[in-house]
C-alpha positions in Angstrom: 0.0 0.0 0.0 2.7 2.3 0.8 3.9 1.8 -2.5 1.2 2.9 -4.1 0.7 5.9 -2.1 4.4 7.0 -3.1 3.5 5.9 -6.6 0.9 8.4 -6.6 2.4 11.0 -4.8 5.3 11.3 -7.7 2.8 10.9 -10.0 1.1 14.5 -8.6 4.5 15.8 -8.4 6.1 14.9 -11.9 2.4 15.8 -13.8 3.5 19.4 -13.4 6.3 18.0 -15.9 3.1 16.9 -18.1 1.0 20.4 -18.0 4.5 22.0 -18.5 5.1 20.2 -22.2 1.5 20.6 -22.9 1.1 24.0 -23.3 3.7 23.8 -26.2 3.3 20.4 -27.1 -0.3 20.0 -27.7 -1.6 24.0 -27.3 1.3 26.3 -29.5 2.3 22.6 -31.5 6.0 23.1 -30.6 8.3 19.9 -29.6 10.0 21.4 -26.7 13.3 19.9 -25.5 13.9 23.0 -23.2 12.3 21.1 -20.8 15.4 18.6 -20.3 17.4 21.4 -19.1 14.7 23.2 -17.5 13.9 20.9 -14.8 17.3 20.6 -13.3 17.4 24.3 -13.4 14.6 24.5 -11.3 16.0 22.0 -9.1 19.1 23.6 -9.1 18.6 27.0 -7.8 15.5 25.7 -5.7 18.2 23.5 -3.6 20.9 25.9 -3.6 18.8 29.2 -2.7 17.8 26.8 0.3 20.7 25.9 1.3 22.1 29.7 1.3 19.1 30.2 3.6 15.9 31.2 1.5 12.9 29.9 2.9 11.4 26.9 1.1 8.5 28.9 -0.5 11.2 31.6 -2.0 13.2 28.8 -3.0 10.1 27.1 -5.2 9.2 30.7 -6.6 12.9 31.3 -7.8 13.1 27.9 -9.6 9.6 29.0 -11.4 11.3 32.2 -12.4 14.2 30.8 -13.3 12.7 27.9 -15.5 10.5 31.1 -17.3 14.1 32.6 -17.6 15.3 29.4 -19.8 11.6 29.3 -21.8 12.3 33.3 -23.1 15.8 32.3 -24.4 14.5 29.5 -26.2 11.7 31.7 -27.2 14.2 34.8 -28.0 16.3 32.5 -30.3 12.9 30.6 -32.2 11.2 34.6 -32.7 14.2 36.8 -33.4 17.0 34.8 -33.7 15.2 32.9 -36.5 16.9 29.2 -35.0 14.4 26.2 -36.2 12.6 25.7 -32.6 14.0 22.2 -32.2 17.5 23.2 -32.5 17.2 26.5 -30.2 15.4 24.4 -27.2 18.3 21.5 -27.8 20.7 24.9 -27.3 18.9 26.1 -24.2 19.4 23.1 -22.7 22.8 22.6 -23.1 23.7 25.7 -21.9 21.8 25.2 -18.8 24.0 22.0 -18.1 27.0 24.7 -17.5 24.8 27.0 -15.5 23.4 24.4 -13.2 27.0 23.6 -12.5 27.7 27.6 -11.7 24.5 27.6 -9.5 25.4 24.5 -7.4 28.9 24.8 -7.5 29.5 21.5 -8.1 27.7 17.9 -9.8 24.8 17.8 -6.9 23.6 19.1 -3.6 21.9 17.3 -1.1 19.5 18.9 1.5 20.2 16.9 4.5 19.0 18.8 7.5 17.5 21.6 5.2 14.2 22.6 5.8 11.8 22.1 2.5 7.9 22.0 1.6 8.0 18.3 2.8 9.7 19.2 6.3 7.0 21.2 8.1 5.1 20.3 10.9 1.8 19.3 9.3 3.8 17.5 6.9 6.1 15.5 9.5 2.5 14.5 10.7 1.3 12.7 7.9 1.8 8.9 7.7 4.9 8.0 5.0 4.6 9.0 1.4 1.3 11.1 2.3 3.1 14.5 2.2 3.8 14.6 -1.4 0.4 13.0 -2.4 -0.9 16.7 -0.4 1.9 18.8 -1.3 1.2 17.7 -5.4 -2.7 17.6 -4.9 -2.7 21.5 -3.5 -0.2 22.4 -6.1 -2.1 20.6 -9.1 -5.4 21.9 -8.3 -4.4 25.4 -7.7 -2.1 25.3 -11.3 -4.7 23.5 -13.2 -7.5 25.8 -12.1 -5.2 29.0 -12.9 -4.6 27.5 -16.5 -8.0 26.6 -17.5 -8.9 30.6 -16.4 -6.1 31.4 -18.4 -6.9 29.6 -21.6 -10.2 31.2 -21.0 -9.2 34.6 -21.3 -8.8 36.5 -24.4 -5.3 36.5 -24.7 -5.1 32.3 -23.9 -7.3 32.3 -26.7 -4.6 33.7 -28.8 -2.9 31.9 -27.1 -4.6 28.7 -28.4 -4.9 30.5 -31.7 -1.4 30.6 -32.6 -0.9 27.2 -32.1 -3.7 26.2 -34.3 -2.9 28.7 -37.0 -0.2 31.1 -36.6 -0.8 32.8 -40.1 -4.8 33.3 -39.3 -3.4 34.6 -35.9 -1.6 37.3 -37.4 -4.2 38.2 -39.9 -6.1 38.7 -36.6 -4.1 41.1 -35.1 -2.5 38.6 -32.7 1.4 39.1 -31.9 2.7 35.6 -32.2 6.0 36.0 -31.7 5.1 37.6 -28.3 2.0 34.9 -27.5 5.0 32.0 -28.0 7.6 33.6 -25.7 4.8 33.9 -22.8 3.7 30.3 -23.8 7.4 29.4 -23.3 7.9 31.2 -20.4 4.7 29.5 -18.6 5.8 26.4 -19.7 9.5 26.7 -18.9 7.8 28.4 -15.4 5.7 25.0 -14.3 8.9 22.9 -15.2 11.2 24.7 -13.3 8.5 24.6 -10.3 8.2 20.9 -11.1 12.1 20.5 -10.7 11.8 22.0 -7.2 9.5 20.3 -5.7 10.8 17.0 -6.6 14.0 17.8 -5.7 12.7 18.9 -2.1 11.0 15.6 -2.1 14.2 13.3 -3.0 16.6 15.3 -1.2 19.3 16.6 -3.2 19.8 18.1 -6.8 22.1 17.0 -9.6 22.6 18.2 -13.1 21.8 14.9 -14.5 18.3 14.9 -13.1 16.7 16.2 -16.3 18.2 13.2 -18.3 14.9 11.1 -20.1 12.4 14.1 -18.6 10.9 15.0 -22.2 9.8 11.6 -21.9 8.3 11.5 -19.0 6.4 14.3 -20.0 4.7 13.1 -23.2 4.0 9.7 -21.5 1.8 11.8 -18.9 0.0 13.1 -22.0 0.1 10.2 -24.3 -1.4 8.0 -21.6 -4.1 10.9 -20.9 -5.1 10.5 -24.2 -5.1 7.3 -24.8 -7.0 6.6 -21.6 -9.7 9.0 -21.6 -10.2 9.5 -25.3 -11.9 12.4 -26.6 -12.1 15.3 -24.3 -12.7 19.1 -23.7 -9.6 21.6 -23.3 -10.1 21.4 -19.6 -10.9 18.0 -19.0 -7.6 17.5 -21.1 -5.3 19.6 -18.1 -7.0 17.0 -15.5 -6.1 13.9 -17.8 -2.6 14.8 -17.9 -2.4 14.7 -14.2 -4.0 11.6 -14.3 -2.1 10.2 -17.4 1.1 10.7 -14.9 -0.5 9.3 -12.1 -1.2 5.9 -14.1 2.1 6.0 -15.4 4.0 5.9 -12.4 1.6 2.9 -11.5 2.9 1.4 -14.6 6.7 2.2 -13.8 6.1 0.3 -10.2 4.3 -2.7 -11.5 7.1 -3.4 -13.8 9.8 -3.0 -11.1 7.7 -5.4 -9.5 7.9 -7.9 -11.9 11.8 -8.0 -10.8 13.1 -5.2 -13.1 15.9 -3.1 -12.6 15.7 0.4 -11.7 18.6 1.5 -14.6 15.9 0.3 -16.8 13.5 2.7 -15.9 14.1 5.3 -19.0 13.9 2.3 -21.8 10.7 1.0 -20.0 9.7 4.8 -20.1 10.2 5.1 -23.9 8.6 1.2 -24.3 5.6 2.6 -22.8 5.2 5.6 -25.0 5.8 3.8 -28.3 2.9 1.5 -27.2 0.5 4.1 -26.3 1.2 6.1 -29.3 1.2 3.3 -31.7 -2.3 2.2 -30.0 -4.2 4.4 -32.4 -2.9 2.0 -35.3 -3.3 -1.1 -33.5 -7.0 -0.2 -32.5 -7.6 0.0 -36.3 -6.2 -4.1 -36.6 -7.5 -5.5 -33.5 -10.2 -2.9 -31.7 -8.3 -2.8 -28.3 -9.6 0.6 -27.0 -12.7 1.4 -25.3 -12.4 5.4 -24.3 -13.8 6.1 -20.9 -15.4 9.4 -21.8 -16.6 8.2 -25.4 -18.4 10.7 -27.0 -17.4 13.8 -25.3 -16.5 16.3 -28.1 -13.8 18.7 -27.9 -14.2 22.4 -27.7 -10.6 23.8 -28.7 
């Protein structure tokens, strides 16, 4: 049982990962690998600003600002620098390797007898693995409420405009080169903030921490999909939470069957082949049954 609760608890944590890659992903149609950089960053200068004595709350809201930091380069270089978008993320994140190193000071940080957003006294109170299963829950619900009002504004319209059809976007008025760096930025923002609190909950940062994350990422939103089928914008944000929760399931039923930990990141990428390949083999052999079958979409 206690497995499961932890299974849960980093599946909370890690969806912010998921919402993160979405809003470029899936909402601005932009693969990007920022994100592999981004989330050490966030774990980097969450762990360190701790350790030179910020409180855990400033800690969490400089790795946010930091990780929107690393979204407007990548941003910056797609919109003015004219770099293909693939290429400027891949040069984002490389260059945050070096400055994760400069932040820390060296490969990794722990944050043995730190105080963090796991350590307080309602925390300490909960039975074992609980915390992060509140922790992530508060966090989700408040970040996934604040997104659906954003897409719901006028300018997360755009927002969603751009993504669909940048050219109509501009015939509209709509500055897309602007509407992507903010996109970006949010993104970058939620990944960074992701990076945080999972470092807080392992205890320690290293720069390597963002190796395999992209795929994480899209298997919280391939597995959303896949499981929930057809869905609304909003209903969407909740499935990715729910896509990670079920895929950390996954992840602890195969290390069950007697698998290695190292083979975490090729059972990771074995897992989203399969669920993005399932479209193709529902066609041969009618394997999927949507839960929410028939809902339309409204985006």
């Amino acid at each position: 049982m206690n497995l499961i609760v932890s299974a849960i608890g980093q599946g909370l944590l890690w969806a912010l990962l998921g919402l993160g890659l979405y809003l470029t992903f899936r909402i601005l149609n932009l693969a990007d690998m920022t994100v592999e950089g981004t989330f050490p960053l966030g774990a980097a200068v969450a762990v360190t600003a701790i350790t030179h004595g910020f409180s855990p709350l400033a800690a969490t809201l400089l790795a946010f600002g930091a990780g929107m930091l690393a979204g407007l380069v990548t941003g910056l270089l797609y919109t003015k620098g004219k770099i293909p978008f693939l290429l400027a993320g891949i040069l984002t994140m490389t260059a945050t390797y070096s400055v994760n190193l400069r932040i820390m000071g060296k490969s990794n940080i722990s944050l043995l007898g730190q105080k963090t957003l796991f350590s307080g006294s309602f925390m300490t109170s909960l039975p074992q693995y609980f915390d992060s299963v509140v922790l992530g829950m508060v966090v989700i619900v408040i970040i996934t409420l604040l997104l659906i009002f954003f897409l719901d504004t006028d300018y997360g319209q755009s927002f969603i405009a751009t993504g669909d059809n940048p050219v109509m976007a501009k015939s509209l008025g709509i500055h897309t080169d602007a509407t992507i760096n903010v996109g970006l930025m949010i993104s970058n923002g939620l990944v960074g903030l992701c990076g945080a609190l999972v470092a807080q909950s392992n205890g320690y940062a290293d720069v390597n921490m963002g190796i395999g994350t992209i795929v994480i990422a899209l298997a919280s939103i391939i597995i959303g999909e896949v499981a929930f089928g057809e869905l609304t914008l909003s209903q969407r944000l909740v499935a990715v939470t729910l896509g990670s929760i079920i895929y950390r399931l996954i992840l602890l039923a195969v290390l069950q069957l007697g698998f290695s930990a190292n083979d975490l990141n090729l059972i990771s990428s074995i897992v989203l082949a399969l669920c993005m390949m399932l479209p193709q083999l529902d066609k041969l052999f009618h394997i999927r049954k949507p839960f929410f079958k028939g809902v339309q979409t409204n985006d």
